[in-house]
ZADO-1210 file (C-alpha; in nm, 4 decimals, padded with zeros to 6 digits):
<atoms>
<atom x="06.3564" y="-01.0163" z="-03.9169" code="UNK" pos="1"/>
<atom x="06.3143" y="-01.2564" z="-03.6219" code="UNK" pos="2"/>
<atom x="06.0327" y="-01.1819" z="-03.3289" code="UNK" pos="3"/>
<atom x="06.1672" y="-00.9409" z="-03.1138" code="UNK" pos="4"/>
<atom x="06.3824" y="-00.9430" z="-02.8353" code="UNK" pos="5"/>
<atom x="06.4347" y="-00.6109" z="-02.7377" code="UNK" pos="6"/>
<atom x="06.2264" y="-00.3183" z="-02.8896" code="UNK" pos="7"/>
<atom x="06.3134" y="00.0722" z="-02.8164" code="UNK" pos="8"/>
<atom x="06.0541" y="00.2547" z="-02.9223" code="UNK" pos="9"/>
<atom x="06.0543" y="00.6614" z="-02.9495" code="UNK" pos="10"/>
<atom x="06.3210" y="00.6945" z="-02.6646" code="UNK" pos="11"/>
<atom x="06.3978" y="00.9997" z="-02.5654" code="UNK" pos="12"/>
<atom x="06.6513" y="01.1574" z="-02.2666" code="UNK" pos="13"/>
<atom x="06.8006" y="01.4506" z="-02.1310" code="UNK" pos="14"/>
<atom x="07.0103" y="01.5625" z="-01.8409" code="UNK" pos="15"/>
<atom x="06.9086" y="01.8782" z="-01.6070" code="UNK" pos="16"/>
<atom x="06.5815" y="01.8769" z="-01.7222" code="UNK" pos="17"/>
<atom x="06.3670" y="02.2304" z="-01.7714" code="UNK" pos="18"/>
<atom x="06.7369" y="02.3916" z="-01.6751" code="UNK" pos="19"/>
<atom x="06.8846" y="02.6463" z="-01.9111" code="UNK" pos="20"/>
<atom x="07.1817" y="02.3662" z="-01.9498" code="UNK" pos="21"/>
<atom x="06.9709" y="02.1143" z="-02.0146" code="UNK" pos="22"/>
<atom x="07.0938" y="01.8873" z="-02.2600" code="UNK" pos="23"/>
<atom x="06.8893" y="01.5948" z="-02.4734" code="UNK" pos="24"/>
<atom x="07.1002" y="01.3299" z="-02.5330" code="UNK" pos="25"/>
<atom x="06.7974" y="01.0995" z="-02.7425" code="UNK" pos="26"/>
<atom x="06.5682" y="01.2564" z="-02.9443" code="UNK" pos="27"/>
<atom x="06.3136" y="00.9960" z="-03.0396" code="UNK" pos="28"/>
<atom x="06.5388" y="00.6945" z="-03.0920" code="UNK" pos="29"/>
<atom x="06.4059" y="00.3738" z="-03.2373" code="UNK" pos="30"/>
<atom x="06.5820" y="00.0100" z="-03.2509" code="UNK" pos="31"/>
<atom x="06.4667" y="-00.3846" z="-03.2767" code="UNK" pos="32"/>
<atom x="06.7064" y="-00.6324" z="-03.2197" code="UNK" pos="33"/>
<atom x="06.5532" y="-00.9739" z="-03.3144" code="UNK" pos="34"/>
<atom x="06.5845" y="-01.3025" z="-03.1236" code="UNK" pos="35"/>
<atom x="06.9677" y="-01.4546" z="-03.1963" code="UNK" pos="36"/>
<atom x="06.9901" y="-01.1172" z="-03.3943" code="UNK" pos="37"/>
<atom x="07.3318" y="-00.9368" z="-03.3450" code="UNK" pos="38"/>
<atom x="07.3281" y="-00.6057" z="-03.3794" code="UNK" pos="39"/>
<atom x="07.6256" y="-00.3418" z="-03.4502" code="UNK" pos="40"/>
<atom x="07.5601" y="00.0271" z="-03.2684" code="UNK" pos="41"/>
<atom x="07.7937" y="00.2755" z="-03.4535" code="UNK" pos="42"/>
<atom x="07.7936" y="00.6224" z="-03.2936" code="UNK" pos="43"/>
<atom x="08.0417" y="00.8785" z="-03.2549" code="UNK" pos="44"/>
<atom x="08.1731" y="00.9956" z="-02.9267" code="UNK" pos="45"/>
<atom x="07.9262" y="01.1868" z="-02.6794" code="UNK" pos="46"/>
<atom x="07.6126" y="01.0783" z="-02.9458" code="UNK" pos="47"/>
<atom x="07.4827" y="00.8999" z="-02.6693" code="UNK" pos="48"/>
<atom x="07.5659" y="00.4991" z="-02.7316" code="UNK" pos="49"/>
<atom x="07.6099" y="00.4024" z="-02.3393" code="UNK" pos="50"/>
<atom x="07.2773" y="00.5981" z="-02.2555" code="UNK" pos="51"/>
<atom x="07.0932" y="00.4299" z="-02.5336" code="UNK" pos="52"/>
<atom x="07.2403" y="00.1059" z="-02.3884" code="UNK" pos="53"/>
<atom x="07.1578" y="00.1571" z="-02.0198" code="UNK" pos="54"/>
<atom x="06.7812" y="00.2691" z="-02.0424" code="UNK" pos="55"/>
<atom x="06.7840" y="-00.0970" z="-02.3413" code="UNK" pos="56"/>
<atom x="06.9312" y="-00.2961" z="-02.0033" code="UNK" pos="57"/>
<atom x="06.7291" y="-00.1039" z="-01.7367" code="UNK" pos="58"/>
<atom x="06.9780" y="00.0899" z="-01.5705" code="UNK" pos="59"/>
<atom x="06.7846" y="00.3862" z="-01.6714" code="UNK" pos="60"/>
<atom x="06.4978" y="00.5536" z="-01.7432" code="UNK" pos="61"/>
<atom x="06.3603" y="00.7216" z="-02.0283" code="UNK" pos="62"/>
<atom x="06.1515" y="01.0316" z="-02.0392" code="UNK" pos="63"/>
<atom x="05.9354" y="00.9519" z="-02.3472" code="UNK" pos="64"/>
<atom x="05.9234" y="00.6406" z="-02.5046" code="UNK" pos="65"/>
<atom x="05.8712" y="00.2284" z="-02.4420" code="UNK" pos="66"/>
<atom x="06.1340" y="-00.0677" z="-02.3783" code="UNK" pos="67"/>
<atom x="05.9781" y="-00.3940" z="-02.4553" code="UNK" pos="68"/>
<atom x="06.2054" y="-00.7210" z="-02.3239" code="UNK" pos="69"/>
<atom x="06.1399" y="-01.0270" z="-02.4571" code="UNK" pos="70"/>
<atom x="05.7842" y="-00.9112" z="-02.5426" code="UNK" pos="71"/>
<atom x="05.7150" y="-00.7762" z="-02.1855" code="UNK" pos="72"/>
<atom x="05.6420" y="-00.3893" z="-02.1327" code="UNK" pos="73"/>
<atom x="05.9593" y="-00.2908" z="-01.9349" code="UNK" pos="74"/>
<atom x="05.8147" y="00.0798" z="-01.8133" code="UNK" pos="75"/>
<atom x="05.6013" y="00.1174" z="-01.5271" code="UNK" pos="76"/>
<atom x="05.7829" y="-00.1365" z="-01.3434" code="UNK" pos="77"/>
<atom x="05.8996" y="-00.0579" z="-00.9684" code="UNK" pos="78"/>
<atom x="06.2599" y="-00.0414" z="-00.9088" code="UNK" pos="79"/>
<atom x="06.2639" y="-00.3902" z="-00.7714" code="UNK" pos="80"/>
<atom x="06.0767" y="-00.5712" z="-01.0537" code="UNK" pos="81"/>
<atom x="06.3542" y="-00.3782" z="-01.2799" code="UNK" pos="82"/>
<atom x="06.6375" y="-00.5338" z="-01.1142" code="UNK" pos="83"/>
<atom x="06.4956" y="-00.8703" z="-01.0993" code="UNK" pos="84"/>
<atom x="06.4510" y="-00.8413" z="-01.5092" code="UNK" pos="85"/>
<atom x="06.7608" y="-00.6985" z="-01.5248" code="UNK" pos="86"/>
<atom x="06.9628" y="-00.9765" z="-01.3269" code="UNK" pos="87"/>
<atom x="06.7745" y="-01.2728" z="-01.5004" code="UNK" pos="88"/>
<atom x="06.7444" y="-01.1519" z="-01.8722" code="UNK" pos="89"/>
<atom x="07.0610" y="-00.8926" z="-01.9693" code="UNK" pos="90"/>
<atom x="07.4423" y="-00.9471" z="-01.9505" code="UNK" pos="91"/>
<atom x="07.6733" y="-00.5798" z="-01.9780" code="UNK" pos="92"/>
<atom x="07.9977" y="-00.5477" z="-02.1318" code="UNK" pos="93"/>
<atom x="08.1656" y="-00.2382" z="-02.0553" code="UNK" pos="94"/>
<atom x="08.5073" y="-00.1254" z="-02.2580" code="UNK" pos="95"/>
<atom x="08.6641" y="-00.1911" z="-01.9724" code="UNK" pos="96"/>
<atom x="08.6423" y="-00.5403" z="-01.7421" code="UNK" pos="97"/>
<atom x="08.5486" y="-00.4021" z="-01.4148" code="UNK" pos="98"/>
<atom x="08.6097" y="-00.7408" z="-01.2106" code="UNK" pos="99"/>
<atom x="08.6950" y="-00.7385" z="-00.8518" code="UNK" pos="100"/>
<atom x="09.0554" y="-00.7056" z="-00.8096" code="UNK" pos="101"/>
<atom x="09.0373" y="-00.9285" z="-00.5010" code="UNK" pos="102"/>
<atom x="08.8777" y="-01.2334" z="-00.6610" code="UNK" pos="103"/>
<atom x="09.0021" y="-01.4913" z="-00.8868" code="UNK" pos="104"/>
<atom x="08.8770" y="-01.5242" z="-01.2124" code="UNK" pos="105"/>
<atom x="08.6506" y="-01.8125" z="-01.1358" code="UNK" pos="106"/>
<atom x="08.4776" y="-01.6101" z="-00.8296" code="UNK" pos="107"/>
<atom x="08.4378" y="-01.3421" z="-01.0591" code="UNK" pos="108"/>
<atom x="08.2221" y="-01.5304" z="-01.2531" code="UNK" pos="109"/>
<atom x="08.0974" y="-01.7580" z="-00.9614" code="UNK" pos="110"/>
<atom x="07.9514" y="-01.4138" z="-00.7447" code="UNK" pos="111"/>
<atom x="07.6278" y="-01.2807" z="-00.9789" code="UNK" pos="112"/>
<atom x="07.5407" y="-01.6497" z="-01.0280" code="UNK" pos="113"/>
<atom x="07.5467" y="-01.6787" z="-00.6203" code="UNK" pos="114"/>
<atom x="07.3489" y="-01.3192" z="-00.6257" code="UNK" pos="115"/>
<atom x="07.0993" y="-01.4304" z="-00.8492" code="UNK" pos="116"/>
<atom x="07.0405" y="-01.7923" z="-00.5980" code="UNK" pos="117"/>
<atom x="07.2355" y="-02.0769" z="-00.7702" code="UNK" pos="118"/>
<atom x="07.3831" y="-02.3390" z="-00.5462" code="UNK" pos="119"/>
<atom x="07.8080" y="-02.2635" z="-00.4935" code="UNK" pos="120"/>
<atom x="07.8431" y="-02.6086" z="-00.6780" code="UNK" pos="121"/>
<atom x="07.6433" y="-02.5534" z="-01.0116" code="UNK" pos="122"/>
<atom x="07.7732" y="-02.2056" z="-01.0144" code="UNK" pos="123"/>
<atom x="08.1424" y="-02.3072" z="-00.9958" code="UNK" pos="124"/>
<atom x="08.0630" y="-02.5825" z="-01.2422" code="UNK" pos="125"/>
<atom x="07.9391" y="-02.3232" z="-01.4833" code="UNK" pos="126"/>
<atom x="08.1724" y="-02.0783" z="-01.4317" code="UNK" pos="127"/>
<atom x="08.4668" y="-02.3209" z="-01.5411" code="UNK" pos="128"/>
<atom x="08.2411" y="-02.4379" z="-01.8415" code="UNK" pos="129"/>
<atom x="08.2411" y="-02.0660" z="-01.9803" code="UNK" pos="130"/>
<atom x="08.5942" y="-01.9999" z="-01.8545" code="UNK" pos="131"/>
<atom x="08.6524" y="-02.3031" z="-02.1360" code="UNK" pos="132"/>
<atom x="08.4666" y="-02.2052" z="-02.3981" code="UNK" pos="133"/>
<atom x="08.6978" y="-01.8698" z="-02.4174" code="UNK" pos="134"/>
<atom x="08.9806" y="-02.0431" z="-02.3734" code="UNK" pos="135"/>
<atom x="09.0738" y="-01.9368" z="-02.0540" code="UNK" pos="136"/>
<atom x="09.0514" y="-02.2086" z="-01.7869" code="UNK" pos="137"/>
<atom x="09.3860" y="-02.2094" z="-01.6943" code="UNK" pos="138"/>
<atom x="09.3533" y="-01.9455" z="-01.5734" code="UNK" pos="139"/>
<atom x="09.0329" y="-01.9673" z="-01.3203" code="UNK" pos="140"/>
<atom x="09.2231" y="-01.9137" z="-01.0148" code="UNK" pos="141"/>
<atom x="09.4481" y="-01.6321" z="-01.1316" code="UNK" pos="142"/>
<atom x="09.3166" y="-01.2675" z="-00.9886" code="UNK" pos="143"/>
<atom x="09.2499" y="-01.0005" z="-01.2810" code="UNK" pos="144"/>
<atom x="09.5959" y="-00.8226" z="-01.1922" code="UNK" pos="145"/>
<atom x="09.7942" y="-01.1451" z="-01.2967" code="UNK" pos="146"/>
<atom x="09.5955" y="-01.1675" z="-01.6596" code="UNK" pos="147"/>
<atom x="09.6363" y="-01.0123" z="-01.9598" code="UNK" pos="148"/>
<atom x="09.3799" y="-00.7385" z="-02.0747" code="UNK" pos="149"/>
<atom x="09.2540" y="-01.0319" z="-02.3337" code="UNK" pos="150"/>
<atom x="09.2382" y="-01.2210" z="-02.0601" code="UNK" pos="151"/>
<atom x="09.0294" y="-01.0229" z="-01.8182" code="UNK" pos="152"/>
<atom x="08.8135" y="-00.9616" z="-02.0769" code="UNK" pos="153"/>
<atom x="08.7294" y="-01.2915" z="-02.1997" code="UNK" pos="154"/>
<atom x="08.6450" y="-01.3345" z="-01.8062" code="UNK" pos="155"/>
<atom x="08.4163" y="-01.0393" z="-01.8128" code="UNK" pos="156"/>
<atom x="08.2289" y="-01.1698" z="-02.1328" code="UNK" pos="157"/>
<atom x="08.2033" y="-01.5134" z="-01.9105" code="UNK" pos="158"/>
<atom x="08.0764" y="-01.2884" z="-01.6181" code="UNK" pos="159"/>
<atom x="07.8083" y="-01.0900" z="-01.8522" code="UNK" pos="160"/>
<atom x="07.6575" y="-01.4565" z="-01.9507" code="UNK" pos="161"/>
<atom x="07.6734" y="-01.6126" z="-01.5952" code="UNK" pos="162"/>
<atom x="07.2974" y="-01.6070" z="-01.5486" code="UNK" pos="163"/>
<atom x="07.2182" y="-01.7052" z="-01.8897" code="UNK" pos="164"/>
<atom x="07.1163" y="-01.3663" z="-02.0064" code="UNK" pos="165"/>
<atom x="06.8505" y="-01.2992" z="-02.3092" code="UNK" pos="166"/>
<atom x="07.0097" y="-01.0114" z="-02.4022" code="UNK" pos="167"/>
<atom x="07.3466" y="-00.9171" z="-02.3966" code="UNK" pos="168"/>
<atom x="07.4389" y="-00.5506" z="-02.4173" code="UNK" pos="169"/>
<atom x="07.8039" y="-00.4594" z="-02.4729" code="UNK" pos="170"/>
<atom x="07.9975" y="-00.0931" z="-02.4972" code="UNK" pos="171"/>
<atom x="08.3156" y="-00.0487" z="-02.7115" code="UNK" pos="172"/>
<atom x="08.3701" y="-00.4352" z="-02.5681" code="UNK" pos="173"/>
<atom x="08.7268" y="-00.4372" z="-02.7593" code="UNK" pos="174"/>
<atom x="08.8051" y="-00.0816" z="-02.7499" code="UNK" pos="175"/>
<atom x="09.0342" y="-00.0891" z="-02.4292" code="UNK" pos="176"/>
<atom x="09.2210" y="-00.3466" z="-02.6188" code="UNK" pos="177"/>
<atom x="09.5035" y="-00.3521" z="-02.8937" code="UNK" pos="178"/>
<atom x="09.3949" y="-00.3916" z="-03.2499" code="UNK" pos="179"/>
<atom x="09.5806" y="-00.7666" z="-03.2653" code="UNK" pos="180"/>
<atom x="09.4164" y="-00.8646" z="-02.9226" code="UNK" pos="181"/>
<atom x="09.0679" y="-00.6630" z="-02.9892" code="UNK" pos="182"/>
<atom x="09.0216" y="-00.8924" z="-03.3175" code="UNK" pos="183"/>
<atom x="09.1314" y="-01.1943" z="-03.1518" code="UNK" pos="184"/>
<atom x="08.9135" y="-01.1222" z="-02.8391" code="UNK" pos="185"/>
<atom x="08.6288" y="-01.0176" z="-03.0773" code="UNK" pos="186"/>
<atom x="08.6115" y="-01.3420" z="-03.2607" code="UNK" pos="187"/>
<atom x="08.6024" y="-01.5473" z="-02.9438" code="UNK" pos="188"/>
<atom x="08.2812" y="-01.2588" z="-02.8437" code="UNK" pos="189"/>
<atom x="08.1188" y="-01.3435" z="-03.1097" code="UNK" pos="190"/>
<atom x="08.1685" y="-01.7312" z="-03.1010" code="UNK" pos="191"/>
<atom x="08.0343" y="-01.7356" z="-02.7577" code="UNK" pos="192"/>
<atom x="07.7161" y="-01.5425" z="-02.8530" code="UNK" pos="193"/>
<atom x="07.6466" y="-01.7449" z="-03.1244" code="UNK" pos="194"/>
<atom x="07.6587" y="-02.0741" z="-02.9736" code="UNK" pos="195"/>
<atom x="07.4412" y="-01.9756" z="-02.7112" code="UNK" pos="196"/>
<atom x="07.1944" y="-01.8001" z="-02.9093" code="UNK" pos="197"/>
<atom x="07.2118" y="-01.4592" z="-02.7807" code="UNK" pos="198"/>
<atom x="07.0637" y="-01.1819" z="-02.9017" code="UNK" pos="199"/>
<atom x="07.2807" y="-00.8899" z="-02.8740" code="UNK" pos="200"/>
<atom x="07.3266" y="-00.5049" z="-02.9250" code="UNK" pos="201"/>
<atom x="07.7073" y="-00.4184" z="-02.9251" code="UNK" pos="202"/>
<atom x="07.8246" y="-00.0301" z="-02.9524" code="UNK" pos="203"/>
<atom x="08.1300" y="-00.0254" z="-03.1485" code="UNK" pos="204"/>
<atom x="08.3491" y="00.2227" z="-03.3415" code="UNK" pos="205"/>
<atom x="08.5263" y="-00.0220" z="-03.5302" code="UNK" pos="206"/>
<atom x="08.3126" y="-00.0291" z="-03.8615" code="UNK" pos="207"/>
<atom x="08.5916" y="-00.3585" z="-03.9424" code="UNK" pos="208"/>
<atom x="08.3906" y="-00.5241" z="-03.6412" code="UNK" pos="209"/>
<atom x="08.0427" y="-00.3474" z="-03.7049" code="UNK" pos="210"/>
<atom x="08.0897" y="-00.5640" z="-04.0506" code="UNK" pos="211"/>
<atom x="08.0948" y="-00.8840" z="-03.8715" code="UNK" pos="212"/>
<atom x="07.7907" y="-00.8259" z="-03.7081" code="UNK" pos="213"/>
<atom x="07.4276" y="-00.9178" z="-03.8798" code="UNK" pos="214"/>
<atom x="07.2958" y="-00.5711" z="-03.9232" code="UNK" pos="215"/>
<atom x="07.4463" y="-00.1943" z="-03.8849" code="UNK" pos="216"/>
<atom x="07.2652" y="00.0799" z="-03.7126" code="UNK" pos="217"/>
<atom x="07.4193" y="00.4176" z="-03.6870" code="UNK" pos="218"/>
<atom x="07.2885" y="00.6660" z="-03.3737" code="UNK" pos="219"/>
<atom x="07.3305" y="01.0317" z="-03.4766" code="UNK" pos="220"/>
<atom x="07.2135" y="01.3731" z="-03.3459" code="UNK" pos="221"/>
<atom x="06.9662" y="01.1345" z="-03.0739" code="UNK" pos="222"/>
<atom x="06.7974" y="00.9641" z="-03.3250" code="UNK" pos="223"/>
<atom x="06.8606" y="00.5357" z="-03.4987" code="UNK" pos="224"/>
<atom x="06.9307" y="00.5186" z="-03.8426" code="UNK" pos="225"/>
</atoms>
């Protein structure tokens, strides 16, 4: 395999710690997704996919084990220094699109970049480049409520990549969709990763769209297979 882009190593987590309802959700968990690598996470319901997936992008913490980024030690770092890696180096997918109702699709895509310090101009220019590429760009000035569910999600995916992300980390990215659309919306996922070299772990229960992917890993009782 590839050098490394992201590395989980030994993760563990639990909720209501030292508390007779404490629950461990990870139990030592261990996954490498190499550079341009795409990765399939298959995991039943509740086996703890989106926590494995936020403590990978930063949005939590683990209480044993190491993240490494890009070859950079990831724990240890103040909450500040995590958002800054977070907003420069990962793009989230969530099953569902999550974009501002009151913006268009275009300023949907056009805000992180203006978060993250890029000039209105480049980031509109952008914005309507990736709106393209999915096929969408007809659509940039439509608000989420007027688009499809295809639709808003192709605009997410374009969101997730607006700062040029590293790593791209994506839950059940289809699975709010139809199976016609959610194969049709997949392909044009996976197009977009690949021409922008992306490395990528995507949660899925679809083992159809697992197949696609480069490599299979399977999370069960808290631990990577």
């Amino acid at each position: 395999m590839s050098e490394a882009m992201l590395t989980l190593d030994g993760i563990t987590k639990g909720y209501n710690r030292g508390k007779p309802s404490e629950v461990v959700v990870l139990r030592g968990a261990t996954v490498t997704v190499g550079r341009g690598e795409i990765v399939a996470l298959v995991a039943p319901s509740g086996a703890g996919k989106s926590t494995l997936l936020h403590i990978a992008g930063l949005l939590d913490v683990a209480d044993e084990g190491t993240v490494q980024l890009d070859g950079r030690q990831m724990n240890g770092l103040t909450d500040r220094a995590r958002t800054e890696a977070r907003r420069a180096e990962v793009g989230f997918i969530y099953q569902f699109h999550h974009l501002l109702p009151e913006f268009s699709a275009l300023e949907n895509v056009v805000i992180p970049q203006l978060a993250n310090g890029v000039p209105k101009l480049q980031a509109e220019a952008r914005a309507r480049d990736l709106l393209g590429r999915v096929g969408v760009a007809a659509r940039a000035d439509h608000r989420p409520a007027a688009l499809s569910g295809g639709e808003q999600q192709r605009v997410a995916f374009c969101r997730a990549l607006a700062n040029g992300p590293k790593l791209l980390l994506a839950d059940e990215p289809t699975g709010n969709l139809d199976p016609a659309t959610s194969d049709q919306v997949f392909g044009v996922l996976m197009s977009l990763v690949r021409e922008t070299g992306l490395s990528a772990l995507i949660a899925t229960h679809n083992m159809e769209l697992a197949g696609r992917m480069d490599r299979v890993v399977r999370l069960a009782q808290g631990r990577v297979e």
